[in-house]
MMTF fields as JSON, N, C-alpha, C and O atoms, coordinates in Angstrom:
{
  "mmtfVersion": "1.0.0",
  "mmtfProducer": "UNKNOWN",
  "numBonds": 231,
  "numAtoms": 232,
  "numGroups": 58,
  "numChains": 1,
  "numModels": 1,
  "chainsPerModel": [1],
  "groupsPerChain": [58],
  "chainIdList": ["A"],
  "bondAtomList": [4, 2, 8, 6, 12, 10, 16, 14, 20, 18, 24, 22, 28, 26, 32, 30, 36, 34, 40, 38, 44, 42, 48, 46, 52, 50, 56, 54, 60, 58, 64, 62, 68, 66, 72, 70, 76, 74, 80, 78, 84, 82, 88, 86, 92, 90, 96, 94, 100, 98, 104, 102, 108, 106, 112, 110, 116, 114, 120, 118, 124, 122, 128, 126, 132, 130, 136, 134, 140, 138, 144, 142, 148, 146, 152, 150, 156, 154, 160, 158, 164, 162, 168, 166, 172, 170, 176, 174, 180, 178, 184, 182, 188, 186, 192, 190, 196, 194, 200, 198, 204, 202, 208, 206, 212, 210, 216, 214, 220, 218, 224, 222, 228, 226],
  "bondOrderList": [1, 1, 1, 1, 1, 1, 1, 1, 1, 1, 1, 1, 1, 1, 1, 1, 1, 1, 1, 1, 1, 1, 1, 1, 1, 1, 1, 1, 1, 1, 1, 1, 1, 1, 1, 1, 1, 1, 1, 1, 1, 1, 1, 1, 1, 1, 1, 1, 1, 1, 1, 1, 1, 1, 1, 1, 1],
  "groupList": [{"groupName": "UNK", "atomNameList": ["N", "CA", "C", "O"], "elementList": ["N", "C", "C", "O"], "formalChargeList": [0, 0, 0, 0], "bondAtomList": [1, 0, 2, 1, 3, 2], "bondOrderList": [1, 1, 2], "singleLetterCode": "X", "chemCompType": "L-PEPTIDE LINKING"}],
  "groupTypeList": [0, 0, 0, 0, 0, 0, 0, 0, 0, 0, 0, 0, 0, 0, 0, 0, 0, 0, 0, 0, 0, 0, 0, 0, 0, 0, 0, 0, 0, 0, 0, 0, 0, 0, 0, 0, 0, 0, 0, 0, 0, 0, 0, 0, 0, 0, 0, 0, 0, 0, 0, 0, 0, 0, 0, 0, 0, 0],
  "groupIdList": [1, 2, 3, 4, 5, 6, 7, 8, 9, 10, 11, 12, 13, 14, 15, 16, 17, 18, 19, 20, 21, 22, 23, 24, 25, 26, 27, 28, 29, 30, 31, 32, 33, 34, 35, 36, 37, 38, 39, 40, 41, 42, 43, 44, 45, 46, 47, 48, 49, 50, 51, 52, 53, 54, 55, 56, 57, 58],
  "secStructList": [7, 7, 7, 7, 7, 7, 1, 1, 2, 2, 2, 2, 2, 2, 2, 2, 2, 2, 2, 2, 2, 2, 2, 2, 2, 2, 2, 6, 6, 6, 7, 7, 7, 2, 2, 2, 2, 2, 2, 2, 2, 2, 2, 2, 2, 2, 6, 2, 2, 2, 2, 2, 2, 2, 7, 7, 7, 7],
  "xCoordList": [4.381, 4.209, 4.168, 4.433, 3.851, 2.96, 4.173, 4.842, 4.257, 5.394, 4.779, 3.835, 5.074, 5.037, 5.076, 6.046, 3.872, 4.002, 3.466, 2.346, 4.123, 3.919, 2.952, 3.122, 1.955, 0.802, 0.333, -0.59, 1.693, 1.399, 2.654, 2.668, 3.653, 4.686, 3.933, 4.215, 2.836, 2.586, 1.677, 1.638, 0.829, -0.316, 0.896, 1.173, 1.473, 2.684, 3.321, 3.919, 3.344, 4.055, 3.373, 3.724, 2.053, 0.395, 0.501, 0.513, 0.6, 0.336, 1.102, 0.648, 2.617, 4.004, 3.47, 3.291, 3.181, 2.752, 1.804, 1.946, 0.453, -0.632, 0.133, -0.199, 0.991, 1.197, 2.674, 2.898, 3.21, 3.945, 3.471, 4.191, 2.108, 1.644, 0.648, 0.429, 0.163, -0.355, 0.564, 0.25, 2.113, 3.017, 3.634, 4.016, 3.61, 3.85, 2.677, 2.907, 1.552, 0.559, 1.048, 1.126, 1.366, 1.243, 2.383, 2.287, 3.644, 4.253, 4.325, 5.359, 3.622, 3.331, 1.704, 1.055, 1.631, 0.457, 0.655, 0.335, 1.614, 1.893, 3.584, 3.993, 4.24, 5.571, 5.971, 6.734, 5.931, 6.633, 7.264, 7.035, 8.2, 9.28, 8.325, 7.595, 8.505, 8.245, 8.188, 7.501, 9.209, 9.517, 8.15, 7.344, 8.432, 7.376, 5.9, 5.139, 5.554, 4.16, 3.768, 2.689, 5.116, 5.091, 5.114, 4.234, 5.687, 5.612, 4.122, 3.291, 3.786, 2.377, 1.467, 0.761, 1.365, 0.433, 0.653, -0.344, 1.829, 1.968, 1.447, 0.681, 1.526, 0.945, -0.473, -1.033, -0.918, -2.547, -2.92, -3.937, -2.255, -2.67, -2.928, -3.865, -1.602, -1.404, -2.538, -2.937, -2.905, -3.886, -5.469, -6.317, -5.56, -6.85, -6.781, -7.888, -5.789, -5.984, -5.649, -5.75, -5.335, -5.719, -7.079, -7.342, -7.929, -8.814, -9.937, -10.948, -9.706, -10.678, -10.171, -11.087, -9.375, -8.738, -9.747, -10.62, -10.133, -10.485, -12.336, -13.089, -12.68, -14.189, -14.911, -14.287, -16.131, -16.728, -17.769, -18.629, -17.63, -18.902, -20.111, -20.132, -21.373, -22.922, -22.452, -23.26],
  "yCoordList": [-42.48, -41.773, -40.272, -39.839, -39.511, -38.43, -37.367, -37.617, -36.21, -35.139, -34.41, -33.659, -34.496, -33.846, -32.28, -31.613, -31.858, -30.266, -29.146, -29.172, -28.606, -27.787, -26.966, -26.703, -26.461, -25.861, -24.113, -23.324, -24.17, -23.137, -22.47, -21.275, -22.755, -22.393, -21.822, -20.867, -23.033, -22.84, -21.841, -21.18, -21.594, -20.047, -19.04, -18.517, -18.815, -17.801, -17.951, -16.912, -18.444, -18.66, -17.868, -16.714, -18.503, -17.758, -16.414, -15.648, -16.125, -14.488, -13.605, -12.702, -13.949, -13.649, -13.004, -11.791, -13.965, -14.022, -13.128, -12.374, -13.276, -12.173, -10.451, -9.378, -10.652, -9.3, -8.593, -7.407, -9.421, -8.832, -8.859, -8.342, -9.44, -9.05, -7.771, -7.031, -7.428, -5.764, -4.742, -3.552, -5.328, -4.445, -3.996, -2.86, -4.911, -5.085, -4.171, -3.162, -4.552, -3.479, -1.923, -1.003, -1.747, -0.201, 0.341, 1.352, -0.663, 0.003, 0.195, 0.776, -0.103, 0.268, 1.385, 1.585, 1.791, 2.843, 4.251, 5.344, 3.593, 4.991, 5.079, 5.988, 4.651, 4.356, 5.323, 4.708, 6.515, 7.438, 8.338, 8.743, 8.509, 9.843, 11.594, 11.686, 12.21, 13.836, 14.317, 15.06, 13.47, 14.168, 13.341, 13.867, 11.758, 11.259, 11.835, 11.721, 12.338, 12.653, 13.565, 13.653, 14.703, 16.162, 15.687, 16.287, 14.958, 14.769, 14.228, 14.846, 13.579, 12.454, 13.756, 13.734, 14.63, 15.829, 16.533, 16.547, 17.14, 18.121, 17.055, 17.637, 15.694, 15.568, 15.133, 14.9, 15.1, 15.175, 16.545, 16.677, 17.232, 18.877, 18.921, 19.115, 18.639, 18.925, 18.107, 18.448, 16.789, 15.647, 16.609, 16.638, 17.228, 17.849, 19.105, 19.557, 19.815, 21.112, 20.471, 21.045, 19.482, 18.945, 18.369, 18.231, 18.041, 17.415, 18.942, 18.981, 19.946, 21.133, 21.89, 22.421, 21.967, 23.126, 21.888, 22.682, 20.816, 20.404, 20.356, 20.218, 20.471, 20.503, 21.803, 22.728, 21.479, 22.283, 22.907, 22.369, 24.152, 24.964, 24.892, 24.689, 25.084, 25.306, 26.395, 26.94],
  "zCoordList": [9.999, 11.248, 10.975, 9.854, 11.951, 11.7, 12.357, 13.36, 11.573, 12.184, 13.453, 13.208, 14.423, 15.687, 15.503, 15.141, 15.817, 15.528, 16.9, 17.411, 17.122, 18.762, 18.243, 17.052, 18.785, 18.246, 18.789, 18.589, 19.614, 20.062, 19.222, 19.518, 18.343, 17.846, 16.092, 15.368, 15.948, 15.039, 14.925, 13.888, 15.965, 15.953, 15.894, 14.814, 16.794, 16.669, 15.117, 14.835, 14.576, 13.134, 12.509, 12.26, 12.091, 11.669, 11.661, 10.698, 13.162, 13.465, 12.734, 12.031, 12.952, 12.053, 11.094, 10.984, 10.298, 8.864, 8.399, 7.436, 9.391, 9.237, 9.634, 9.132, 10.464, 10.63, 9.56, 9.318, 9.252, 7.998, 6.896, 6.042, 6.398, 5.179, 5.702, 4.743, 6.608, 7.026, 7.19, 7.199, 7.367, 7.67, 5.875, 5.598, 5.075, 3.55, 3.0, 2.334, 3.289, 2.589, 3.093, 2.279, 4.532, 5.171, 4.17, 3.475, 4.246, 3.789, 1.989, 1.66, 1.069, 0.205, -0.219, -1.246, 1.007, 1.012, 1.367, 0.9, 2.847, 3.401, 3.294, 4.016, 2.864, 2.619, 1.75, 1.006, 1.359, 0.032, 0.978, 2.118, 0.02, 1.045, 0.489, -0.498, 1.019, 1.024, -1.033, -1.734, -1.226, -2.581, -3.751, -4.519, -3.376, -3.99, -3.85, -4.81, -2.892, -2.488, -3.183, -3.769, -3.134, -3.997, -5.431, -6.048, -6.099, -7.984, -7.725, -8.389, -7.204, -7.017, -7.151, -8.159, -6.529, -6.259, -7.641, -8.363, -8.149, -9.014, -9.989, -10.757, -10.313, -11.372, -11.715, -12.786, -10.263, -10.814, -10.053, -9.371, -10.2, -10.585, -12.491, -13.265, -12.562, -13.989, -15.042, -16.156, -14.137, -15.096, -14.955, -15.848, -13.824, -13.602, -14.25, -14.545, -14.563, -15.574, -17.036, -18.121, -16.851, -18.493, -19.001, -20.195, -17.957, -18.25, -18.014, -18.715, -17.163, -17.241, -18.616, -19.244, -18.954, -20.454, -21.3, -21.65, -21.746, -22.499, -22.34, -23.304, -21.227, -20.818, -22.129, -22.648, -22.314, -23.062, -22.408, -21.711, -22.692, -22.32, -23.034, -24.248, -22.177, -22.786, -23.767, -24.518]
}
């Protein structure tokens, strides 16, 4: 015999699900505190004046 399943419990389940894995992505995108953002920046400052000091001129 077959498990009895409410179907409107189960779309609501679904949705759950879809919306905490968009809430899981946001928060690994837009999720950094003030300080992370600032090392994140200073160091591709620093990766981009490493990569222009090495460029060659005509």
């Amino acid at each position: 015999m077959a498990e009895i399943v409410n179907l409107r419990m189960a779309r609501k389940a679904a949705a759950r699900g879809k919306a905490e894995a968009a809430a899981s992505q946001n928060r690994a995108k837009f999720g950094r505190s003030k300080a992370e953002k600032a090392g994140a920046a200073l160091d591709n400052a620093r990766a981009e004046r490493r990569l222009d000091s090495a460029k060659r001129e005509d």
